[in-house]
N, C-alpha and C positions, 0 to 999 in steps of 0.2 A: 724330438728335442735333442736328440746326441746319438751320436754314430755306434753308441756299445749296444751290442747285443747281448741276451741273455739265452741261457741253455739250462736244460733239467734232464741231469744222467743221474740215474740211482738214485733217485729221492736229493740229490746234492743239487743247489744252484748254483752255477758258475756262469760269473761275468766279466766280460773285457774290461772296465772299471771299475774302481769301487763303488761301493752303495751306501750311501750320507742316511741321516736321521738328526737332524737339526732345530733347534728351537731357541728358545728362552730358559733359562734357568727357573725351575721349578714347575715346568708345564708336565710333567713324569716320561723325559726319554729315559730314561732307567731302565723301567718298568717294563714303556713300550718294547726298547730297543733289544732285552733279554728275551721276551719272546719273539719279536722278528727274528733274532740271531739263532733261535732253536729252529723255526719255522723252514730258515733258507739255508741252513747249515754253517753258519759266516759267524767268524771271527772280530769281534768288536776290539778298535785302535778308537781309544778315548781323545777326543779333541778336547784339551781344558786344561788351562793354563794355571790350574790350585792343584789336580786330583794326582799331579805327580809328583806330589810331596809324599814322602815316607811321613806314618805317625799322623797329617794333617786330614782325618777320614770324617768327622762328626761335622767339622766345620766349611767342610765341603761337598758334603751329602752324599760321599764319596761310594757306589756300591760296594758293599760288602760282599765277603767270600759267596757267603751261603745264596744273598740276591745273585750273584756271577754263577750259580748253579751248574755247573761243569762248563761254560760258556767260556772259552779263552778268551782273557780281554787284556789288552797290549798298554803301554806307554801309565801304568799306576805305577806308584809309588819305586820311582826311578831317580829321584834325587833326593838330599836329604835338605831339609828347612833351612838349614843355615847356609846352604852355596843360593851363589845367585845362577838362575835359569833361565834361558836366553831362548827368544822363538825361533832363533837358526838351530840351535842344539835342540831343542823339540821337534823341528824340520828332518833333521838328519835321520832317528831315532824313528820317524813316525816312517821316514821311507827304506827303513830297515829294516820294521816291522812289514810294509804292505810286500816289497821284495820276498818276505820269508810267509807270507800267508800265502801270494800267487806259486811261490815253489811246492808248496803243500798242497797246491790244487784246490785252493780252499777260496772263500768269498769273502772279502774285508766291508765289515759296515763301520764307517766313522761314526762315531757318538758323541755329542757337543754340543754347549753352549758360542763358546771361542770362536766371532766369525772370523780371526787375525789367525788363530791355530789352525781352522779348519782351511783357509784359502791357503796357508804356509804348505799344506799338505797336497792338496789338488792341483793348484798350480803353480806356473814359473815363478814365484815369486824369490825377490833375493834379497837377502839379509846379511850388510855389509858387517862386520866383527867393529872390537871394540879394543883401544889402547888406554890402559890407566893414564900412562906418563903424556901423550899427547894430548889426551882430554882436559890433565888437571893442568898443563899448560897455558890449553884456550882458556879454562874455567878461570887462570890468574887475568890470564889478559881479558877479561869481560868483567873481574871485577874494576881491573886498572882504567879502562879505556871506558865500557858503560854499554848497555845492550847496545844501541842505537848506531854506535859508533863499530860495533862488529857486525850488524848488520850490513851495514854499507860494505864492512868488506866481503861480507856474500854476498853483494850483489855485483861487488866487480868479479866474483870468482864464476857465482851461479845465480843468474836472473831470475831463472825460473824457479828455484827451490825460495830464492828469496820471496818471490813475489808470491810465496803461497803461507809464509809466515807473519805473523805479528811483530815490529820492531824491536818491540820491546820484550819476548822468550827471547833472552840468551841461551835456556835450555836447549831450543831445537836449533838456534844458531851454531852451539858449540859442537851440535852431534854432527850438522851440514857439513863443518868446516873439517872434522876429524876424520869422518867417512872420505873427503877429499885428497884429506892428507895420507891419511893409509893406502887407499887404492892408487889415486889417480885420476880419478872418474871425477864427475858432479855429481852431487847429492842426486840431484833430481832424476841421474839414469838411472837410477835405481827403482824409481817408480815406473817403468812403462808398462808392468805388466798389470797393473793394479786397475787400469779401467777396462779390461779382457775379460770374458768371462765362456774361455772355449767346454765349446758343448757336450766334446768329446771326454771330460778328462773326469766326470762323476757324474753319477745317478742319487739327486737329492729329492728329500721326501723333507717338509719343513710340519712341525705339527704347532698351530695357530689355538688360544685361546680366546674368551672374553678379555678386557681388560679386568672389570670387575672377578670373575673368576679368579684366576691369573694371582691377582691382591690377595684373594684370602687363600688362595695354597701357599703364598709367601710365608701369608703370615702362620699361616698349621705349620709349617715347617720350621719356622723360628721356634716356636713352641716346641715343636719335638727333638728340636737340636737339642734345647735347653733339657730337656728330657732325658735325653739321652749322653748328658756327660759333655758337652761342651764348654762349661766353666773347668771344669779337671783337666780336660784337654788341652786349653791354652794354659792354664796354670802348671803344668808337666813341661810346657816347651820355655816358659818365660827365666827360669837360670841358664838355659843355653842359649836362647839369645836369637833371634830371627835374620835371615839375609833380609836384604830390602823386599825381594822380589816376594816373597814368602808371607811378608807382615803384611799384606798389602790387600790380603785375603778377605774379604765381607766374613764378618764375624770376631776376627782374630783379633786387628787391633782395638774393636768396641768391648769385649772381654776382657783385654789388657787394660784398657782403663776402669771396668769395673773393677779389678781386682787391685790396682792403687788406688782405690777407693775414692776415684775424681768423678765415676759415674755412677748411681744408681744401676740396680740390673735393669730395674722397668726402661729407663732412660734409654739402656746398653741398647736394650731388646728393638728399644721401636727404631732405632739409629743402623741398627741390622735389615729390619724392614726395610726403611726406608732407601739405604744403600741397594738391596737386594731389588728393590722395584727399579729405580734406575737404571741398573744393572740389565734388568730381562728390554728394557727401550732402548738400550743402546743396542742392546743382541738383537733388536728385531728390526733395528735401522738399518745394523751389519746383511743383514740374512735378505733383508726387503730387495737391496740392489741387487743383490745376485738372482738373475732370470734362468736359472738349472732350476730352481728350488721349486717344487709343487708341493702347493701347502693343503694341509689336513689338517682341518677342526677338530679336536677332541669335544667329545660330547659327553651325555653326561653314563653312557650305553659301557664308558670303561674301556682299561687298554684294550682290551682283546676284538673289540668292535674295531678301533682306531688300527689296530696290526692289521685287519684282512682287508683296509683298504687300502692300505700304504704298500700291500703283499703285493693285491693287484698289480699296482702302480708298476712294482721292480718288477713285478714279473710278463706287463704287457709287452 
């Protein structure tokens, strides 16, 4: 499937790529992935677009020190709740970590839900920046003029990015036209690397549950969220105030509305659930297209069964 080879000097495994562990949220790459990373000697760079928030750990199942058991693990709690975090600056950070793990002679496994963090990481992908002042710009002229009518002028700008939109998102109209404006480029060259999927550039291992399964680990883990200090959690951040990108977390805004008292907790809870199950269907849409990915069933034999085939895998 891909041109990296694998090596075993001193008990150490060293690979010309990195080596992926990808799933669904809540299927336990945690677990798995701490003991793979003991197993092959590797460095875990978290892919997950909540767990690099400072302070944000309960509500993002975030592992803890003690689970990290001397296991170096890269890209946690690297920004603070209130800025906003952008998947170019997660990009940069993620390939500054892999940089400083191959100098260390070491083996990088990515860990993640995020299949938009994990491809940001493996490949070409490019991530145009963003201008306040030119955005809120467009954002007057689309309330003045009306989506429809700024469509059309993406379409004399960029046919193709138009024609992959709905008339009526002015949101992704405004972003087309700004990325235009800043660079130079069309929106749309920004995408050609996005239907690539070179063989060379990761060794991934996808772990596949039931559906039925899958459902009730969700829901044990909303359970133990709550368990475990989750109401304290968002109510400790709610006087200092969330960036967008931050609040945006499964959990966090459902907690903030229990605590202005507009939801019930039970209400909170199953509204957590239910986010969080859509959440692991869109993960496993992301993950399905990408043909690197060989998947492993967790069963019910526990991580330590699901590690020595996934060991295999990296190490045939």
């Amino acid at each position: 499937m891909s041109t990296a080879t694998t090596s075993v000097a001193g008990g150490r495994v060293q690979t010309e790529v990195p080596l992926a562990l990808v799933g669904p949220t809540a299927s336990g790459k945690t677990e798995a992935s701490i003991l793979l990373a003991r197993r092959l000697d590797a460095e875990v760079v978290l892919v997950d677009a909540m767990t690099v928030y400072r302070g944000m750990d309960v509500g993002t199942a975030k592992p803890s020190a003690e689970e990290r058991g001397g296991v170096p693990h890269h890209l946690v709690d690297v920004a603070d709740p209130m800025e906003s975090f952008s998947v170019a600056r997660f990009q940069a950070l993620a390939r500054e970590a892999l940089a400083g793990i191959r100098d260390r002679g070491r083996t990088a496994l990515l860990v993640g839900g995020s299949g938009l963090y994990y491809r940001a990481v493996v490949d070409d992908l490019e991530f145009p920046g963003t201008d306040p002042a030119v955005r809120g710009e467009l954002l007057a002229e689309a309330a003045a003029i009306g989506p429809h009518a700024l469509h059309r002028r993406l379409t004399d700008l960029d046919p193709r990015a138009a024609a992959a939109m709905e008339p009526s998102n002015a949101r992704r109209a405004v972003r087309a036209l700004e990325v235009a404006a800043l660079t130079g480029r069309p929106f749309s060259s920004f995408a050609r690397g996005w239907d690539r999927y070179p063989g060379d550039r990761v060794r991934a291992a996808g772990i596949g549950m039931p559906p039925d399964v899958l459902r009730a680990r969700i829901e044990a883990r909303v359970r133990r969220q709550l368990e475990e200090g989750l109401v304290d959690e968002v109510a400790g951040f709610l006087d200092r105030g969330f960036a967008l990108t931050a609040s945006q977390a499964i959990g966090y805004h459902e907690m903030a509305e229990y605590l202005a008292g507009r939801w019930s907790l039970q209400e909170a809870a199953e509204r957590i659930v239910r986010r969080t199950r859509a959440l692991a269907r869109r993960q496993m849409a992301w993950f399905r297209r990408d043909p690197r990915i060989r998947w492993f069933e967790a069963g019910p034999e526990g991580a330590a069964a699901l590690v020595e085939e996934i060991e295999e895998h990296y190490l045939g």
